[in-house]
Every structure is written in C-alpha cells, then in structure tokens.
N, C-alpha and C positions, 0 to 999 in steps of 0.2 A: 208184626211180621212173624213171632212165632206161633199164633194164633189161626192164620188162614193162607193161605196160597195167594202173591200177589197179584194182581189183573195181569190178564192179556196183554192189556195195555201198556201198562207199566213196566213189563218183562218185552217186551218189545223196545220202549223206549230205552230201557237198560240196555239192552244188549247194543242198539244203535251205537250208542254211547261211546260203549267197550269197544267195539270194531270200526266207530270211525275212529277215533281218537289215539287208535293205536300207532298208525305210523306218524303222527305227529309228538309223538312221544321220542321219533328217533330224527332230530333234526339238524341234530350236531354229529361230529365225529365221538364229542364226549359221551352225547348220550346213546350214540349205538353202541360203545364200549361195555359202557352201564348196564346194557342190554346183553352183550353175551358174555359178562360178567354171570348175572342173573340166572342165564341158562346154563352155564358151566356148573356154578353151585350148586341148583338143584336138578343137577342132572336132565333137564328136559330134551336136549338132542339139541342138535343145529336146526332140525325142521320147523323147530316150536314154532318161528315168525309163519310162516306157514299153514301149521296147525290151527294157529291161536283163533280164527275165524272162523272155524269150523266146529272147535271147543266151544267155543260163547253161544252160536248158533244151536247147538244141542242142549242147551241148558233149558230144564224146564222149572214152571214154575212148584211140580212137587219135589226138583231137585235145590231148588231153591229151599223151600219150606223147612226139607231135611238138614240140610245146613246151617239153618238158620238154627232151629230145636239142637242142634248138637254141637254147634259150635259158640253159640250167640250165650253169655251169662248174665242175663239182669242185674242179678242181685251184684255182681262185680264189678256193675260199670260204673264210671263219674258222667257227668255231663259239666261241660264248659261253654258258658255262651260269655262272649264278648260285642259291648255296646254301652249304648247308655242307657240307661235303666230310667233317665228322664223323658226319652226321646220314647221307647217302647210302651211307655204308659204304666210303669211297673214301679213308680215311685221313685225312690232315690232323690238325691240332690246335686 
C-alpha cells in the first residue's frame, strides 16, 4: 500500500464498507453515547453523523496513498496471526 495507489476497485469497496456499516455501529443507546462521546473529544461538531458520508466519499485513492507514506511505519510494526499452524500447512504440531 505504500508503494501504489489502491484500485478503483478496492477504494470503492472500502468506502462501501465505511458508509454502510456506519449506522449499524449505533444500535444501542450505549453505542450512540460512544458515539458522541467520540465526537465531543475530538471536537468534530454534532454534524459529524452527517458529515461522515460525504468525508468517506471524497476520499481518493492518492489521499489514501499519502496517508499511508506518512502515517503507516513498517519497520514498527508486529504482525499477529492466530490459528493452527497444522491446519494452514505451516508445520507445527
């Protein structure tokens, strides 16, 4: 990802993602709270819910790219996989 610009494709399905999934994020009373907890802290306004779709929507894939290059550190990250290490054909016992 820090290498090229994600497809079309892929940044479409993304954004899909973001924007349906969002109002099912507020299903409870607990997790609307969560939610303007959220926006309280960082200051985003009351409109954010609002906003938020029109944000995701404007997202391109060289704003992606740039993000990625600047926020993203290889060399700092771990990687965790959980499984069995029988069953993925990676040995183990």
């Amino acid at each position: 990802m820090r290498r090229e610009p994600v497809s079309d494709d892929e940044l479409l399905q993304a954004k899909a993602y973001l924007v349906g999934s969002f109002p099912l994020r507020m299903d409870t009373n607990g997790e609307v709270a969560a939610l303007l907890l959220r926006v309280e802290r960082f200051g985003l306004g009351l409109d954010y819910p609002t906003r938020y779709r029109r944000a995701i929507e404007a997202v391109t894939a060289a704003d992606l790219l740039r993000a990625v290059r600047e926020h993203w550190a290889p060399a700092r990250m771990s990687l965790a996989v959980v499984g069995s290490l029988r069953e993925a054909g990676l040995g183990g016992s």
